[in-house]
N, C-alpha and C positions, 0 to 999 in steps of 0.2 A: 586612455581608457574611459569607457562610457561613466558618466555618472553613477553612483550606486541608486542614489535613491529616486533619482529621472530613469533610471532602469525597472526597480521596481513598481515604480507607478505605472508604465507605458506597460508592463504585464500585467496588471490587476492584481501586485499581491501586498499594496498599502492599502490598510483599510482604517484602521485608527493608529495614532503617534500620540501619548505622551505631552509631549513638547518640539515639533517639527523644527520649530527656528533651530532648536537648544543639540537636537540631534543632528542636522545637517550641519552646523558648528563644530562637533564632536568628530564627526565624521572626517571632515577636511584637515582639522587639527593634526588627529592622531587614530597611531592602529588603535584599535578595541578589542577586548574581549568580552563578548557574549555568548545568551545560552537561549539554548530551547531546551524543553521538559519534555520524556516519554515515560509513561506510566506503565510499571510491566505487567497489564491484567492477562495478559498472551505473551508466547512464546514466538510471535512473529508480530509485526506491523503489518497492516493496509495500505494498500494503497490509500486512503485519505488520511492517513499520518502524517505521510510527507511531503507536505507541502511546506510547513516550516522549515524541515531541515533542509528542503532543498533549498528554500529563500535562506538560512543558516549559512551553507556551502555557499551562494552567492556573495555574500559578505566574506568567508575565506577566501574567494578568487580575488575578490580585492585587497587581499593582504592582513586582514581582520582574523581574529582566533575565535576556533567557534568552541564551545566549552558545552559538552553532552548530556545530560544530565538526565539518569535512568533512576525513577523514582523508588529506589525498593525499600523506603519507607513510604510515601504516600500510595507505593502502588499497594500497600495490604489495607488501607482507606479507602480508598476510591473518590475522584473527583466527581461532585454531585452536579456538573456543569453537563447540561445537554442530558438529563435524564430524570426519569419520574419515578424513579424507585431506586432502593439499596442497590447496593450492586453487591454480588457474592462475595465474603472473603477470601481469599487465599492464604496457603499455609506460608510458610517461611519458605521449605523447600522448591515451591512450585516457582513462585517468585523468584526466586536464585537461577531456576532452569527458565526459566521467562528472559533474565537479565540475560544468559548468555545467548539465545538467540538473537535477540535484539541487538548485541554489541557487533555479531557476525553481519548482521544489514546494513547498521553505517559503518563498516569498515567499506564495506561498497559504495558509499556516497561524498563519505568522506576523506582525505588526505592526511593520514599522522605522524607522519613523517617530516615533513618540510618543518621549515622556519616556525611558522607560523600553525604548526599540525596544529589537530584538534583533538582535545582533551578532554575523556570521557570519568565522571566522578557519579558517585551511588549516592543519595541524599540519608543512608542507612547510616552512611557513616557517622553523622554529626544527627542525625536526629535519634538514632537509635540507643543513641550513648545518654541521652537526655532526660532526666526524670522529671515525674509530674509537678514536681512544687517548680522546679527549676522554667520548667515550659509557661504555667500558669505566671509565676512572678514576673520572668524578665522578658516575656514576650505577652499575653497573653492581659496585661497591664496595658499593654498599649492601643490595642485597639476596641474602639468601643461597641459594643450592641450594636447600636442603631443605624452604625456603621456596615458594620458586617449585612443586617436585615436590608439595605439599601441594595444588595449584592445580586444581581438578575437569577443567578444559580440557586440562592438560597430561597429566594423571595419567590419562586415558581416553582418551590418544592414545599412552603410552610401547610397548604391546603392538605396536598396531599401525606407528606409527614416527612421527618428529616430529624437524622438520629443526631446526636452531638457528637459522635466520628465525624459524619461529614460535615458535618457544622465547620467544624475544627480544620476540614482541609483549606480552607481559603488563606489560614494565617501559618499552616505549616508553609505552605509555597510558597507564603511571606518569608518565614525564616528562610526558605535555601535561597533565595535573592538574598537576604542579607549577608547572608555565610557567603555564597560566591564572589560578594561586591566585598567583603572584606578579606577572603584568604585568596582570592583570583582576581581583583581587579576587574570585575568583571562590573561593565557599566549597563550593559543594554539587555533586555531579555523581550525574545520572538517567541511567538503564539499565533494560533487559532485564533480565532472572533470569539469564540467560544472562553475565553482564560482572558479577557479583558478584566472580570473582576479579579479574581487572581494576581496579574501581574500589578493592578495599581495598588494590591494589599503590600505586596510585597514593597512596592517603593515607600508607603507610608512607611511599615516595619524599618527601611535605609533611613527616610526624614529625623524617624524619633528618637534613633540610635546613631546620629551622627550630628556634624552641626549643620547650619544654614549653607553653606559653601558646595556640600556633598549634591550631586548632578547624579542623578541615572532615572533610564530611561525605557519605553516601553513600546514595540510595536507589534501589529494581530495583523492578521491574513485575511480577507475575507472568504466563507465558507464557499467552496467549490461546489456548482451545482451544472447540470445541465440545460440546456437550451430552453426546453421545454420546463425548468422548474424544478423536476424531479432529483431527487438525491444521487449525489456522483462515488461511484468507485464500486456499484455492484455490476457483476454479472449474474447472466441466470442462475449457475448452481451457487451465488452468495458471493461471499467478500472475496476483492483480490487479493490474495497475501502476498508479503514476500518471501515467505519461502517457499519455494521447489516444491516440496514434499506437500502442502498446502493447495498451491497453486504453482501448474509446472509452469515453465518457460515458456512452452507452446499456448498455453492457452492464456497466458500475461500476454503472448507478442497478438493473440487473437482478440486479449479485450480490446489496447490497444488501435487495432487497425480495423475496428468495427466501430470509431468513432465517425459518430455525424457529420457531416460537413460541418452544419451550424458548431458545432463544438470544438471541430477538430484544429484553427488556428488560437482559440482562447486555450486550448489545454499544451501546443506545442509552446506559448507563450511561460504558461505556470509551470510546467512540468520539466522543457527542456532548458540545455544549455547553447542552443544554437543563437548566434548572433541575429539583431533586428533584421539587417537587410537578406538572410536568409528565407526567413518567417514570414517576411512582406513578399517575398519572390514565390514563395509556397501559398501566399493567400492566391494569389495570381490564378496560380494553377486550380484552388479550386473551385476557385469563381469562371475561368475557361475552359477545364481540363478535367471537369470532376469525376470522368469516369475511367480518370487514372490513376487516383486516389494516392497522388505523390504525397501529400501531407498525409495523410494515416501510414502509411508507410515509415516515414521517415519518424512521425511519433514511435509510433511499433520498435521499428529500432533503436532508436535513441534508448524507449525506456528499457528495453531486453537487455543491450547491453550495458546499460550504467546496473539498472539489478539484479544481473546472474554472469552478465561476461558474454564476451565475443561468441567463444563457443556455443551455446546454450542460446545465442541468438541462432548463430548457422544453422543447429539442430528444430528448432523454432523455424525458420523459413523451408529448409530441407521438407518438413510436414507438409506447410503450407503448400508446398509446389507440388507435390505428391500428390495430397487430395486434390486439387486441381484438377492437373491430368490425370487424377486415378491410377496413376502407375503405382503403387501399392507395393510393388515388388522392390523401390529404391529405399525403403524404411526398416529399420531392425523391427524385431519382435518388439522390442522396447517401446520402440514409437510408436508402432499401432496402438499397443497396449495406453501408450497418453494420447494418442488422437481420440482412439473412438470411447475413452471412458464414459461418456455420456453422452452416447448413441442407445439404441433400446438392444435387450441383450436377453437371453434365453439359458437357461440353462438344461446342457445334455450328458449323456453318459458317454463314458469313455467307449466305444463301439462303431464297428465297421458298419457301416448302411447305405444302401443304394443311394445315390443325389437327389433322386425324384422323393422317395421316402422321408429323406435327411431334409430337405427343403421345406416341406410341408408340416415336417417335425417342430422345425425350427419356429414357423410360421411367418416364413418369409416368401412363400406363395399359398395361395388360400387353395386349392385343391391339388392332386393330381396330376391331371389333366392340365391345369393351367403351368404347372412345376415342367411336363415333360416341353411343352413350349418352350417357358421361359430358358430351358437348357437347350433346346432345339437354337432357338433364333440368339445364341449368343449372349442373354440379360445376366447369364450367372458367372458370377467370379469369386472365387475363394483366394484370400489374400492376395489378392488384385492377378489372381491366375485366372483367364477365363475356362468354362467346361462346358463343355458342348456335346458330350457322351451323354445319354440319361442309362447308359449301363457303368458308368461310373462311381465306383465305389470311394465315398469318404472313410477314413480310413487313418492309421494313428499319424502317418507322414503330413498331413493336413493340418494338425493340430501346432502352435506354436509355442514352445516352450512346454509341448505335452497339456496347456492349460486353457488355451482361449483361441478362438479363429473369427477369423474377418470374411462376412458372405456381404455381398452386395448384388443388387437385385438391378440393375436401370442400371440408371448416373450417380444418382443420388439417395438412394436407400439400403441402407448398412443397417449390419445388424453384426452387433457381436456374440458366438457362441460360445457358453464358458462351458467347460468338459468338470463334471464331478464323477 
């Protein structure tokens, strides 16, 4: 088996180590268990969340236990790393419904069953039980000021202002390293570039509460960006989530496969599990072949089915080939309904009216005249039926689910009618 960590270097996902010697030692020796931290300020992840847990799950294919850890005590905090103001609180309850989202996405990433499964703990548990004197004396002793003030997160928030909640999340996420490294064994803890101050509080919190002999260790991801600089993992209507309901399938498998050339063997490197000489065979192709777009493709898929399943991929390509060829008629009502949600869209009444009329209603031919044309010479198709009558009457049979219908004009200009 490849190296672990000659593996993740050759993908770009080591960016800072701790102690490189001391870890690559560790690694050979014996299995580990480690963790990564998710904070549940949402009921889904993004896409730029996982990147550690995907480098996490890399370390379980090599036989390492990756140990989950969903913050629903620091997530009613909020981490002041990577931001210039408060962040909103959340209730208890909201939080709770946040947690069980998030648990339902690495079940998709992750393996919990095997030997070696992966083991998901709430930092509620042992912090929530905690009172103030108890935090303050046996933690809170130990690390000092001017320590803390050294901390990128805190120190590029003092101008603008920084409450002592968040003050305080640097050495909370100190305590759940120590808690893991003592009731889990847990040696190693992955991050973001961004939780570098974080994880070295947390090893301090292990040093001062153990003796000289105690070893654990710390490694960040470098922040994911595109080509051009710009910040990775939006699309136009906003972040990609992982849930469904969020962001469906279809339009994950479409961020996906609208990546750059430039981009697109640096993110099949981070993102997927495909072996090097794979990925090397795929740069090939786009540096010869780019206008077959084999590597977005194969991103697309990869990522579809590691976070929604096989199905939900097939359902995902089925679209894609539809709009394509504009056969329209191979799609449930379902699909259209997530194809064109953010297409431009009109709303009408429920009522019979001539094509020519309905057309112009709609405003998807500018006059008349120009309507009885575009139905003449074939331009008009109502859910991928073309109509060629201009005495044809739209009418309730037209409508989808009673609610919305798909008119397309050309090739390429859709409009969706929603029926009030």
């Amino acid at each position: 088996m490849t190296n672990l960590l000659d593996d993740l270097a050759w993908r770009g996902l080591l960016y800072q180590q701790t102690d490189a010697e001391g870890m690559e030692q560790l690694l050979s020796e014996e299995k580990v268990s480690l963790y990564c931290g998710v904070d549940p300020t949402a009921d889904s992840m993004h896409i730029g969340h996982i990147v550690p847990l995907l480098t996490l799950r890399r370390f379980q294919m090599h036989g390492h236990r990756p140990i989950l850890l969903v913050g629903g005590a620091t997530g009613m905090i909020g981490d002041p790393s990577g931001r210039s103001e408060e962040r909103q609180l959340q209730t208890t309850e909201q939080i709770d419904l946040n947690v069980q989202g998030i648990k339902k996405q690495m079940e998709q990433i992750f393996d919990f069953d095997t030997e070696n499964g992966a083991q998901m703990v709430n930092n509620r548990e042992w912090i929530g039980s905690m009172d103030v004197i108890e935090f303050l004396r046996d933690f809170g002793k130990l690390i000092n000021i001017n320590y803390m003030l050294g901390k990128d997160s805190i120190a590029s928030r003092l101008d603008t202002g920084l409450s002592f909640t968040e003050f305080a999340y640097t050495l909370i996420q100190g305590i759940d390293f120590n808690h893991l490294y003592d009731h889990f064994g847990c040696r190693v803890q992955v991050g973001g570039s961004d939780q570098w101050g974080n994880i070295t509080t947390g090893l301090e919190v292990i040093r001062k509460t153990h003796d000289d002999n105690t070893k654990a260790y710390g490694i960040t991801i470098p922040l994911v960006t595109k080509a051009d600089g710009t910040k990775f993992g939006k699309s136009a209507s906003g972040s990609v989530w992982l849930d469904a309901k969020k962001t469906s399938p279809y339009e994950f498998y479409q961020f996906w496969i609208n990546t750059a050339d430039s981009d697109v063997i640096k993110y099949l490197k981070i993102f997927t599990f495909l072996e090097r000489a794979e990925i090397e065979a795929l740069e090939v192709t786009v540096e010869n072949e780019p206008h077959l777009r084999k590597a977005q493709i194969t991103l697309a898929e990869e990522m579809t089915r590691l976070i929604h399943g096989q199905y939900a991929l097939d359902q995902a390509i089925r679209i894609s080939q539809a709009l394509f060829s504009g056969n329209l008629k191979a799609l449930t009502a379902e699909e259209m309904k997530d194809a064109f949600k953010d297409v431009p869209s009109v709303e009408m009444a429920k009522e019979e009216k001539n094509i020519v009329d309905f057309i112009v209603e709609a405003t998807v031919s500018p006059s008349k005249r120009q309507a009885r044309e575009d139905v003449t010479n074939g331009a008009i198709s109502i859910n991928g039926e073309k109509i060629t009558d201009v005495a044809y009457v739209v009418s309730g049979a037209d409508r989808l689910e009673d609610e919305f219908m798909i008119m397309r004009r050309g090739k390429k200009n859709y409009k969706m009618i929603k029926f009030v």
